[in-house]
C-alpha positions in Angstrom: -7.3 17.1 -23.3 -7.5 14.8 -20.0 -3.5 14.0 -19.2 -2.9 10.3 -18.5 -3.2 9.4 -15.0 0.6 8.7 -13.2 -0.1 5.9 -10.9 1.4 5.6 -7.6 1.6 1.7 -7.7 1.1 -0.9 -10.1 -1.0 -3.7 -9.4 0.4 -7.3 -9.6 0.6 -9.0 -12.3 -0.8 -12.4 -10.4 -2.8 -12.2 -7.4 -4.6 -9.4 -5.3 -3.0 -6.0 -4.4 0.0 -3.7 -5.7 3.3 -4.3 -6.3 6.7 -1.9 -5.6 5.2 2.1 -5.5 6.2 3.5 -9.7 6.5 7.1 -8.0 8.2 8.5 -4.7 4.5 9.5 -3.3 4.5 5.7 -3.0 7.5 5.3 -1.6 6.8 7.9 1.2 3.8 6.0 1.8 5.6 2.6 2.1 7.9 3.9 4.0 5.5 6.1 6.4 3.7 2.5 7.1 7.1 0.9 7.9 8.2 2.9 10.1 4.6 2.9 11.9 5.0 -0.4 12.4 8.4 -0.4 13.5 7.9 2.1 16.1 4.8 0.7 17.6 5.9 -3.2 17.6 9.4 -1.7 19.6 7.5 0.7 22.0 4.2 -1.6 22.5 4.0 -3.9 25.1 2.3 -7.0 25.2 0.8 -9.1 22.0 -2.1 -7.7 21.4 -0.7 -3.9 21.5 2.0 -5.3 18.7 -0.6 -7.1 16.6 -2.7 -3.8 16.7 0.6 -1.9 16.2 1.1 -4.1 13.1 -2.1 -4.2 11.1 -3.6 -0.4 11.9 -0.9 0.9 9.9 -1.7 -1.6 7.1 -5.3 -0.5 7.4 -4.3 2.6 6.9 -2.5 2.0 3.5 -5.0 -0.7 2.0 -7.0 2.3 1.4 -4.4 4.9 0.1 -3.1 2.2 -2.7 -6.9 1.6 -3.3 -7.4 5.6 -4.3 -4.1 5.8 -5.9 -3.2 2.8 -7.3 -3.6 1.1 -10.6 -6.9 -0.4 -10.3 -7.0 -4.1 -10.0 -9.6 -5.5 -12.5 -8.9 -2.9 -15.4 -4.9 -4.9 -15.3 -6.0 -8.2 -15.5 -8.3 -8.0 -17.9 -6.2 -6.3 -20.7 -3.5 -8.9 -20.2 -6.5 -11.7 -21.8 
């Protein structure tokens, strides 16, 4: 018996990408890339350094909702 996979986010019911995390593994993660970025955009200076500060930590998590999110095109095809 194969128990059913607990998701850490859901994927949105219009567009690209997930939603609000389902389980606290999400949360910590959502939470771990907020506070990434709040730490490097106060202690950076300069622009660049705050853009970098900004979208590594969003680079980071694309990939972490990819492996443990609700996959995207499975969802919007059983809503048809």
């Amino acid at each position: 018996m194969n128990p059913e996979r607990k998701y850490w986010f859901k994927a949105k019911e219009s567009g690209l990408g997930w939603s609000w995390p389902l389980t606290w593994q999400g949360w910590l993660v959502y939470v771990a890339m907020l506070a990434a970025i709040s730490y490097f955009f106060i202690t950076c200076d300069g622009v660049g350094n705050k853009i970098l500060g900004v979208w590594i930590p969003i680079l980071i998590c694309i990939p972490i909702c990819w492996v443990f999110g609700e996959p995207l095109l499975r969802s919007k095809r059983s809503r048809r």
